[in-house]
N, C-alpha and C positions, 0 to 999 in steps of 0.2 A: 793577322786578324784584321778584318772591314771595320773599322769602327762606323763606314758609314752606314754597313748593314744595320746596325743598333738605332740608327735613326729613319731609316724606311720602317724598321719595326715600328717604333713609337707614333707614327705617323699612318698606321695601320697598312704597310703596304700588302697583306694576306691577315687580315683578319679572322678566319675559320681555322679552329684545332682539330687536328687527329685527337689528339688526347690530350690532358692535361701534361705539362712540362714536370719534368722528373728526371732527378740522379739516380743512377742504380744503387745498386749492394755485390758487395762481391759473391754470394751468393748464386744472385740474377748472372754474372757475368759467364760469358762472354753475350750480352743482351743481342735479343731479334725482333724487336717489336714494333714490325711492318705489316700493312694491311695487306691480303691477295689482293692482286691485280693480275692484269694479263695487256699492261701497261697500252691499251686503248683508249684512254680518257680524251677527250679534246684536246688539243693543243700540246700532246703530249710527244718529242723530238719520237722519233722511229729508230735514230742512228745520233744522236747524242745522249749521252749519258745522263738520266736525272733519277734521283734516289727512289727506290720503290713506296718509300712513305716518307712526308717530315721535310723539312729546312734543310736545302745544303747553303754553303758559302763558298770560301776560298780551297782551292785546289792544297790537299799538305800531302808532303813525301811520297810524289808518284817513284814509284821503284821498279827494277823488273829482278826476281830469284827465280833460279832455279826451275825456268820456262812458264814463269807467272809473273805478268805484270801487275803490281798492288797499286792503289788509287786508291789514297785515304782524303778528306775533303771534313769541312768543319760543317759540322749537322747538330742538327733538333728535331731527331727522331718523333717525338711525343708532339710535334706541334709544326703548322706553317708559317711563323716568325720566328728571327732570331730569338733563340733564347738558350739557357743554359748548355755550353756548346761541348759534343761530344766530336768524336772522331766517328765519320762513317768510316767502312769500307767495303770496298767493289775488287771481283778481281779479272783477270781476262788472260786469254792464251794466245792471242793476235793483234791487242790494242786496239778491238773495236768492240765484240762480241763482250759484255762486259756480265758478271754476276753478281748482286746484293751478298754480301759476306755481313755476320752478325758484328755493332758494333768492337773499334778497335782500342780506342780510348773511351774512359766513362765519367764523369764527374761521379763521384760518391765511392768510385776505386780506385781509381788515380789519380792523386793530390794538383792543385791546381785548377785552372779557370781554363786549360785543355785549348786554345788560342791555337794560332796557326804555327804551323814548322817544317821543317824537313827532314827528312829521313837516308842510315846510308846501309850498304850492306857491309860488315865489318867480317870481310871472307876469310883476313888475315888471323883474324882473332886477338886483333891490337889490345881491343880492351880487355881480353879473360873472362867475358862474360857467358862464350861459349858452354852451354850443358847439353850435352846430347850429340845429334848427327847435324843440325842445323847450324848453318853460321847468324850469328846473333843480326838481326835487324833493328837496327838503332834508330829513333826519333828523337824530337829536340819538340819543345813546345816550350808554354810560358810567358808572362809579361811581366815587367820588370826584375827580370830573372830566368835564367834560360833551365827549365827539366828536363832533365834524362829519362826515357823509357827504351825497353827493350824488349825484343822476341826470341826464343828459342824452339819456337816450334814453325817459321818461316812466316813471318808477319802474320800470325789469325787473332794470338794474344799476346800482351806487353806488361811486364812488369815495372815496378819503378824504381831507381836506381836511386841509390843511399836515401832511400824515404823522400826526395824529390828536393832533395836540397839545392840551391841552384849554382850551378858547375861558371858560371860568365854571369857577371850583374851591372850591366851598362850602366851610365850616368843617365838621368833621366827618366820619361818614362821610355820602355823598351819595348819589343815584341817581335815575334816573326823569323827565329832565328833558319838559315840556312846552309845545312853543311854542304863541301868543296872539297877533292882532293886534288892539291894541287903534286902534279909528277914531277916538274923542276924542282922545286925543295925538300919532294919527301912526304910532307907533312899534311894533315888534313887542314881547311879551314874553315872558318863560321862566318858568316855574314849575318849580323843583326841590326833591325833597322832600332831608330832613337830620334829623340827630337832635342837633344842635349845640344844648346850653342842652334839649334835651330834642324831641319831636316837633315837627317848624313844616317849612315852604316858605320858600324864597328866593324872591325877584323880582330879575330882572335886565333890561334894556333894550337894543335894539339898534334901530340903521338899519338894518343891512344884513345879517341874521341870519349874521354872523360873528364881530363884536366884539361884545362884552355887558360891560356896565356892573352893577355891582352897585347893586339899587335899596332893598330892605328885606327885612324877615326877617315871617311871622306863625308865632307862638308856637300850639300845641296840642295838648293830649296826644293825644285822639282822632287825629288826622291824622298817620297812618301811611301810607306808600308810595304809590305811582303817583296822585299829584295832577294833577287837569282842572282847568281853569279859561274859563270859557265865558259869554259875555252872552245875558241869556236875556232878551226883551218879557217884562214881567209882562202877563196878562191881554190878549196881543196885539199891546200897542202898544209899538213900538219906543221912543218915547218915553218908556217908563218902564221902558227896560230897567235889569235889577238883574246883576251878577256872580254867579256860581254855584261855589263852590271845593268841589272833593270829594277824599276820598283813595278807595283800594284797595277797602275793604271798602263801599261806595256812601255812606258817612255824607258829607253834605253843610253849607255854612254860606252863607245868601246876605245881601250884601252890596254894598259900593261901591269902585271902583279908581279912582284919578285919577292913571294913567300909571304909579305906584313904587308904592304904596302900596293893598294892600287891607286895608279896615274891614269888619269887621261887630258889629253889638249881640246876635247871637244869643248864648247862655252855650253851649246845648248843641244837637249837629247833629241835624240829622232823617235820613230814609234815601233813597235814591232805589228802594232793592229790599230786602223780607223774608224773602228766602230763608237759605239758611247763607250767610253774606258774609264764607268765609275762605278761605284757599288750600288749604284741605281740604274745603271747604263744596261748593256749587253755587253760586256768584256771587264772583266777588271781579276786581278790575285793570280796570275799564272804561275806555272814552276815547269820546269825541265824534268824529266824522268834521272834518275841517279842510276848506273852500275847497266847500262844499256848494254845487252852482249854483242851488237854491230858496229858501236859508237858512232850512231845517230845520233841527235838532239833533237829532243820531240818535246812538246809541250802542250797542255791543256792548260784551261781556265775558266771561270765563272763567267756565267751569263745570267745577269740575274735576271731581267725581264721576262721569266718565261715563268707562270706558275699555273695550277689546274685545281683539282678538285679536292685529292690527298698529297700533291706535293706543291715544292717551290723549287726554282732555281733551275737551270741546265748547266751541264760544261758544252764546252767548245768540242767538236770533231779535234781528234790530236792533230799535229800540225810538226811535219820536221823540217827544222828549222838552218840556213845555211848562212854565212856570213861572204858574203861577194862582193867584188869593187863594180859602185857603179859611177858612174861620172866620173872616177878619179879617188873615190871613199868608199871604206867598208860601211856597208848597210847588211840587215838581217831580210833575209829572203823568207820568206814562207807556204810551203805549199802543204795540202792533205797529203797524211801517209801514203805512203803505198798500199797497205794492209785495203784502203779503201775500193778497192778491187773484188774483194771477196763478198764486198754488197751487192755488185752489179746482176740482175736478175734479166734483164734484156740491154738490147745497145741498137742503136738507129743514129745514121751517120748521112749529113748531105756536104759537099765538096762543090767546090767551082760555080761558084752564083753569083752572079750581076744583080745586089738587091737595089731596092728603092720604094718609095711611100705607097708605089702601086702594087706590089710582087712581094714585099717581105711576110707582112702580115698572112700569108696565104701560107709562108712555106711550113709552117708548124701545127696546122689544122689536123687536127685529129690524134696531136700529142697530147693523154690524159696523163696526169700523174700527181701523187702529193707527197712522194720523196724520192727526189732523182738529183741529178749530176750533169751539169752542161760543160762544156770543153770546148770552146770555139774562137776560133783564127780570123781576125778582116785585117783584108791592106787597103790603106786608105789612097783615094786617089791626091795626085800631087796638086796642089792648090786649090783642092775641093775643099767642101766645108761641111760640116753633114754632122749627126747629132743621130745616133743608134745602139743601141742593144734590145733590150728585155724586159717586157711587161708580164709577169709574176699575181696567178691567182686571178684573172677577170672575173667581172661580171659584167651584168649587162648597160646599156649607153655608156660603155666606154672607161668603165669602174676598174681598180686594179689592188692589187692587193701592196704590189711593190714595184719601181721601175731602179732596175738597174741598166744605167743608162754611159755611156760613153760620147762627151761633145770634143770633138775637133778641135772647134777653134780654141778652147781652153787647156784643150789637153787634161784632160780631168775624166774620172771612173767614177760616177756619183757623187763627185763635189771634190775628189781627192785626186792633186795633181799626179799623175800618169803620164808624162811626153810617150810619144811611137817609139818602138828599139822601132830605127831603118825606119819603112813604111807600114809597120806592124804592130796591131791592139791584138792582146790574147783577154779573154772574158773567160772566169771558168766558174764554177758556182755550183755549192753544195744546197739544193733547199730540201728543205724537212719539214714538219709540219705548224709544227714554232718557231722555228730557227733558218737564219740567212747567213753564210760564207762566201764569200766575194774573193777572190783572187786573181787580182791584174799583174800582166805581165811576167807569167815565170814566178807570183810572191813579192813584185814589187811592192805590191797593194795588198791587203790583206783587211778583209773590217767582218767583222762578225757584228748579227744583227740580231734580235726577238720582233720577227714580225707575226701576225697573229692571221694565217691562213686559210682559217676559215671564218675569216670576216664577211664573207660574201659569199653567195651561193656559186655552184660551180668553180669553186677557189682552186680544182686542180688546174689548170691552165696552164699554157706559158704561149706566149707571142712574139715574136722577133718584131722590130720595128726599126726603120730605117726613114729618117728625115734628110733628104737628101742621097747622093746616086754613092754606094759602098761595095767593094768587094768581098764576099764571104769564102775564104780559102777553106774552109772547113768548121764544119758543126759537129760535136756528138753527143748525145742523147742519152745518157746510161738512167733505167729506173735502178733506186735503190732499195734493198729490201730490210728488214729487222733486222737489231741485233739484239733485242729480246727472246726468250724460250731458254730453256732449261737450267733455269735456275735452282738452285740448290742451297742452303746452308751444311750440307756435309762437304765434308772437306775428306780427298780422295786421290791417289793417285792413278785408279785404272787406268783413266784415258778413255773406256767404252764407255757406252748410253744405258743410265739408269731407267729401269723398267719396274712399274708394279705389277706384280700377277698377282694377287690375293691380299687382301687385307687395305686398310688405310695407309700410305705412306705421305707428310707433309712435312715441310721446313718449319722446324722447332728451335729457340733459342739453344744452343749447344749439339745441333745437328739431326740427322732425320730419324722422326719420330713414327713408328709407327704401330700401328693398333686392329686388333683384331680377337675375334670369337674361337679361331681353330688357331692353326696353322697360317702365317701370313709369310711371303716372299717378296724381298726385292733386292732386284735379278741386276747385273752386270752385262752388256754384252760379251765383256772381255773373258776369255775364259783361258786354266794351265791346264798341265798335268804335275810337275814336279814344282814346287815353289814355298815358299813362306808368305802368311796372309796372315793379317793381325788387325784387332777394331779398338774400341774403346767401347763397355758396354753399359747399360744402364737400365735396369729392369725397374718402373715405375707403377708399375701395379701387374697383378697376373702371375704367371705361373714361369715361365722360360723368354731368354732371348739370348739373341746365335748371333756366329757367323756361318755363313752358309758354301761350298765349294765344290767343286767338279758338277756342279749340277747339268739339267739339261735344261730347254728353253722357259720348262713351266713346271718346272721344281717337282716332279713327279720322281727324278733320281737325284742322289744331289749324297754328299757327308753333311752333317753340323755338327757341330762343336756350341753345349748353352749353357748357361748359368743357368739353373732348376731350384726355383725359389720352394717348390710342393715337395720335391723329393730331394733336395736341400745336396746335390752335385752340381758336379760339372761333371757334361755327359758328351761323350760322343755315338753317333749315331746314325744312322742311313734308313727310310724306310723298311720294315719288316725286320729293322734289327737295332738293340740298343750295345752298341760294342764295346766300348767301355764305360764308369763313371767313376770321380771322384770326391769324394767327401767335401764339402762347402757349406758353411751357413750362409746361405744367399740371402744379402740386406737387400730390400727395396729402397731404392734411390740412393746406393752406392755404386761408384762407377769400377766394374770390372775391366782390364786388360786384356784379353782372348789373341794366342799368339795359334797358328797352326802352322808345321814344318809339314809338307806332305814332298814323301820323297819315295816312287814308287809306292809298294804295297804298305811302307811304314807310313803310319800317321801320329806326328807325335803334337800333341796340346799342351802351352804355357800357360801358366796365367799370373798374372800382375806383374810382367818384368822378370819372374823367376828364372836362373839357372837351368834346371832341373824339371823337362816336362812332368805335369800330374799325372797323364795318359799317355804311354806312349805303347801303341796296339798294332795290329798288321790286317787289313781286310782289301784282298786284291777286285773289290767286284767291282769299282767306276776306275778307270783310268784317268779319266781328263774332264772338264767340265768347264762349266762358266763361276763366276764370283757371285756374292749374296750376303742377303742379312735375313735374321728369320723373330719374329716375336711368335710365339702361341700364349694364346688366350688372355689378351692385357694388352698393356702398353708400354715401349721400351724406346731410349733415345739410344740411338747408335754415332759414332764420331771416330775420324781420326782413320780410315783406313784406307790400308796400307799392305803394297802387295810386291815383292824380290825375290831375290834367287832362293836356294833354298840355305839355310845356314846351320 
């Protein structure tokens, strides 16, 4: 938790509400109440992450399951200041491409003040909390007392464990807890920060991440709020991996754990990022991702200086993160993902150039852009002296938006020391449309920025400049493109692109909503022929709502399977024929389960988890099709679908 967020609040650092501030009702849960956008607003990142509506803060229990990375972050949906703080969440299939998911955490459902934490994926099933196909996703939140919540349906919602009793209660005030599985001992551990005896983390130990054991305390004054703690290879090799412990503002201390107890000989921390690292700044609250399937170390974090018109707050571009000897010591290395490739929409690359104050300036003429990716190599000449990089956003007499600059004689990347490896400066630089990432040298340097790029007219710019005679061994160019579109609150395993053909279909708290006068479709690219297909259904006014299957591109052939709230079945049926139905009193705004087995000519229909289909019929006339969901005449929220072999 930022307590210093709480005082940019009070100081009106975003003044204007979406809506007035509110806790839910379990009722309302699982909450989505975000404004449309088509995330264009001014100043609004293009390729960093920032909430579709409402206050983010600090990064909580970035995780990846089961080919989903989750991104939970502390929010205020209903308003642009801190205030009563819930859990967003976003989720993404590449770590960049990311999607608004309906709140995860809610104040007025889940007991507690909902504060920052981390999250682990419990595959083993150590705890028992497993119900279902899902391995339970566990959170930790909490202040002055560490809460348990959990998932069983792969992080979208979280219950709360023994009524939120708290499982670890530091001396002090407390907050921010972080779980750790440490492999040398076995056992899981927790890192929470405290100010007990002055700034330090607790360590605590568990089997079975419900009971925790108090293991030690580390003492620091530096080590202020949202503590990581993470095994990093030094230089590769796992076998010399080192512990890595950070707080809030990226200041780091690497060391050794042997199960209770972290050491380290450093006196004073180094940084992981150069940028402003406060809760006012542009950098502050990072965390590592947990249960990574490559074992990478990746990391996001708050930017707060960035806000607009319905939101506040950015994260960082992810960042993975390497621990390497430089000088003679492990330091944290840091560069953008790789995934950051999948942005690139063109690329322009110049090699071998003799710049200087008369020739630099010229070489980048007629490069437009307001969200790209520079890449570029100079070897300095030997006892020259020169002072060069990057002037970012011009205007005119000489006006600039940003200079990322590199001097010689200082050895410095914008004020932060940087010596040459050899005779060699690397400059590499993410800019967006609010947002600045600088990285020198390989990651040696790392500062994330909020600069505000369209301060000045013609702000797409970029200029090379050279004071004094430099070598340019190579430059590239890449524009970057969105990772906004196709967002969604259904939650699905297709994989293919959802399509409306007929009807209204929107993102509705508890998933997609849709409405219409006839017959309304929306269509799946993905399509079977032999398979099981199952939704969650909810008929809110009107007459039937389906799953829809084997269709064709625009639902003219197609089976469904509905809840028939008028003629009071569940029916199955295909154009020009109703083939089966079965008896049901269809409630309005009860949520039905619709399972379908299609296996060849048999078609058999579940419903609510039953054994025993209600329908089970034989009509050979569609073999194969695409996926769907169907409302006639009313309004229906659909959720939860889900598509395997046949069973």
């Amino acid at each position: 938790m930022t307590t210093v967020s709480i005082v940019a609040a009070a100081v009106g650092l975003s003044a204007v509400a979406v809506q007035g501030v509110s806790a839910g009702t379990p009722q309302d849960y699982p909450e989505f109440p975000y404004p449309v956008t088509n995330y264009q607003e001014d100043n609004r990142g293009q390729y960093h992450f920032s909430a579709r509506g409402g206050w983010i803060n600090d990064v909580n229990a970035p995780l990846y399951y089961d080919g989903v990375y989750h991104l939970y972050y502390q929010h205020n949906p209903h308003g642009l200041r801190w205030d009563t703080m819930h859990w967003g969440h976003a989720v993404s299939t590449d770590l960049v491409h990311w999607q608004q998911k309906p709140i995860a955490l809610e104040p007025g459902v889940h007991p507690g003040n909902l504060w920052s934490g981390g999250g682990v994926v419990d595959s083993a099933n150590v705890s028992g909390l497993k119900d279902g196909d899902e391995d339970p996703i566990i959170v930790y939140s909490g202040t002055d007392g560490v809460t348990v919540f959990y998932s069983n349906d792969g992080g979208y919602t979280f219950k709360t464990y023994d009524g939120g009793r708290p499982v670890a209660v530091p001396q002090g005030t407390s907050r921010d807890p972080k779980v750790f599985w440490d492999k040398a001992s076995g056992r899981w551990g927790m890192v929470v920060w405290s100010d007990h005896g002055g700034n330090g983390v607790d360590f605590y130990t568990s089997d079975d991440l419900l009971h925790w054991t108090f293991a030690s305390r580390y003492q620091a004054n530096w080590l202020f709020e949202c503590p990581d703690m993470v095994p990093m290879p030094l230089d590769g090799d796992p076998s010399k991996a080192r512990w890595v412990l950070s707080d809030a503002s990226g200041e780091y201390v690497v060391g050794t754990f042997d199960g209770a107890r972290f050491t380290s000989d450093w006196t004073q921390p180094q940084r992981f990022n150069h940028g402003q690292n406060s809760g006012d700044g542009s950098y502050y609250a990072g965390l590592t991702f947990t249960n990574m399937p490559d074992n990478r170390i990746v990391s996001m974090a708050w930017q707060p200086g960035n806000s607009g018109t319905i939101w506040t707050g950015n994260l960082t571009f992810p960042v993975e993160m390497r621990l390497a000897t430089v000088n003679g010591a492990p330091r944290v290395l840091s560069t953008p993902i790789g995934e950051v490739e999948r942005l690139r929409t063109s690329t322009q690359v110049w090699k071998n150039r003799v710049l200087n104050g008369g020739n630099a300036g010229a070489l980048l003429d007629g490069v437009r852009a307001d969200t790209y990716e520079i890449d570029a190599e100079f070897r300095i000449p030997r006892g020259g002296r020169s002072h060069f990089g990057f002037r970012l956003g011009e205007g005119k007499d000489g006006w600039y938006d940003h200079e990322v600059g590199y001097d010689t004689a200082n050895g410095t990347l914008g004020g932060v020391p940087m010596p040459p490896v050899g005779d060699r400066v690397k400059i590499r630089m993410l800019v967006d449309r609010g947002q600045l990432e600088i990285f020198g040298n390989d990651g040696r340097v790392y500062q994330s920025l909020n600069v505000n790029f369209d301060s000045l007219p013609g702000g797409d710019t970029v200029e090379l400049f050279a004071d004094g005679r430099i070598h340019l061994e190579r430059l590239t160019f890449h524009e970057l493109g969105s990772i906004w579109g196709g967002e969604s609150t259904l939650v699905d395993n297709l994989g293919g692109q959802w399509y409306s053909d007929s009807g209204v279909w929107s993102d509705a708290t508890g998933g997609k909503k849709g409405t219409s006068g006839g017959d309304a479709f929306y269509l799946n690219t993905r399509g079977g022929g032999d398979f099981t297909y199952e939704a969650d259904v909810r008929l809110d006014s009107g007459i039937a709502a389906a799953i829809t299957f084997r269709a064709n591109r625009d639902a003219t052939r197609h089976y469904t399977a509905n809840i028939d709230a008028l003629a009071k079945v569940v029916k199955l049926w295909r154009p020009g024929r109703d083939i089966a139905t079965y008896p049901l009193d269809v409630q309005h705004g009860r949520t039905y389960h619709l399972k379908v087995v299609a296996d060849g000519p048999r078609l058999r229909v579940y419903l609510d988890g039953g054994a025993t289909p209600v329908i089970d019929a034989v009509d050979d006339t569609i073999a194969s099709g695409q996926f769907g969901l169907n409302v006639f005449n009313g309004t229906a929220v659909v959720q939860n679908v889900r598509v395997g072999p046949v069973s």
